[in-house]
C-alpha positions as CSV (number, residue, x, y, z in Angstrom):
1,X,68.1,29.9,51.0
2,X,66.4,26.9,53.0
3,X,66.2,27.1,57.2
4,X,66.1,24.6,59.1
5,X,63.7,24.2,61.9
6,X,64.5,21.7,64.8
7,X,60.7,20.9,66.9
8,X,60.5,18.4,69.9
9,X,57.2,16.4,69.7
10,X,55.4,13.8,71.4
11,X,56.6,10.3,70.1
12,X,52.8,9.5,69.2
13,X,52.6,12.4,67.1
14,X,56.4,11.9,65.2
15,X,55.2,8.1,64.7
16,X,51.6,9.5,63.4
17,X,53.5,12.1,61.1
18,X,55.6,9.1,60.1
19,X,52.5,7.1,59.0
20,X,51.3,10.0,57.3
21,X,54.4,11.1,55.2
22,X,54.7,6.7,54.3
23,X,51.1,6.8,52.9
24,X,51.7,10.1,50.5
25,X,54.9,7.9,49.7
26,X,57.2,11.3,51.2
27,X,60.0,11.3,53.7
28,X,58.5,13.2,57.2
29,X,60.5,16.2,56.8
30,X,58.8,16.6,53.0
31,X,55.5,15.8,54.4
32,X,56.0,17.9,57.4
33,X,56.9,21.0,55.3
34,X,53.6,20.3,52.5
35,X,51.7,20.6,56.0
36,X,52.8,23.3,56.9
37,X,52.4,25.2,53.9
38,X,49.0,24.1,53.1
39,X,48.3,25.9,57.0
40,X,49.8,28.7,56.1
41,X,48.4,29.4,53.0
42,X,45.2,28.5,54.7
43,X,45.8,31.1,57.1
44,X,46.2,33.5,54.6
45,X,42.4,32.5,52.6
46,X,40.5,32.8,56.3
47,X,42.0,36.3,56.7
48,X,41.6,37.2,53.0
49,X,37.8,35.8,53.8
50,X,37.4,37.7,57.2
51,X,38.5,40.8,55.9
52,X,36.1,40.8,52.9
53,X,32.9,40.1,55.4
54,X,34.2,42.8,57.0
55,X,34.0,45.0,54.6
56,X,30.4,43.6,53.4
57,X,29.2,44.1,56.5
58,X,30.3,48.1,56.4
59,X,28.5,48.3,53.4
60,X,30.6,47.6,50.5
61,X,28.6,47.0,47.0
62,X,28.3,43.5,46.3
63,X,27.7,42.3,42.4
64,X,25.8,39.0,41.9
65,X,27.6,36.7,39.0
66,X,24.3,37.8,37.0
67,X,24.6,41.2,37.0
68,X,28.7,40.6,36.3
69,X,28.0,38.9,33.4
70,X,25.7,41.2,32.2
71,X,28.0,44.1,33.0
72,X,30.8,42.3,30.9
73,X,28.1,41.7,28.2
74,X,28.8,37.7,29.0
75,X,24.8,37.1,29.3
76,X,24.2,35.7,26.3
């Protein structure tokens, strides 16, 4: 089930949006949604990143693609 999501926004910024959505030949509220999406998901890889650092810098193992390989027996 879709939602919908009412935001008030500078007219600059709708008219940019506008421009936007007209140039990836989509309607604003398709664009709008792709954008958000895209932030989200990016949101998710930067705290899928950070939390892997973090764990790096606690000491976890790390495996070069090397030593992978040759673990798999790929290294030929």
């Amino acid at each position: 089930m879709n939602k919908r999501v009412t935001i008030e926004m500078p007219d600059e910024m709708h008219k940019l949006i506008a421009e936007y959505a007209a140039e990836a030949g989509a309607e604003p509220d398709t664009y709008m949604r792709d954008v958000l999406e895209q932030h989200l998901e990016d949101l998710h890889d930067i705290a899928l990143a950070e939390a892997a650092m973090e764990r790096i810098r606690n000491g976890e193992r790390t495996y070069t693609l090397e030593e992978v390989k040759r673990e798999l027996g790929l290294d030929d």
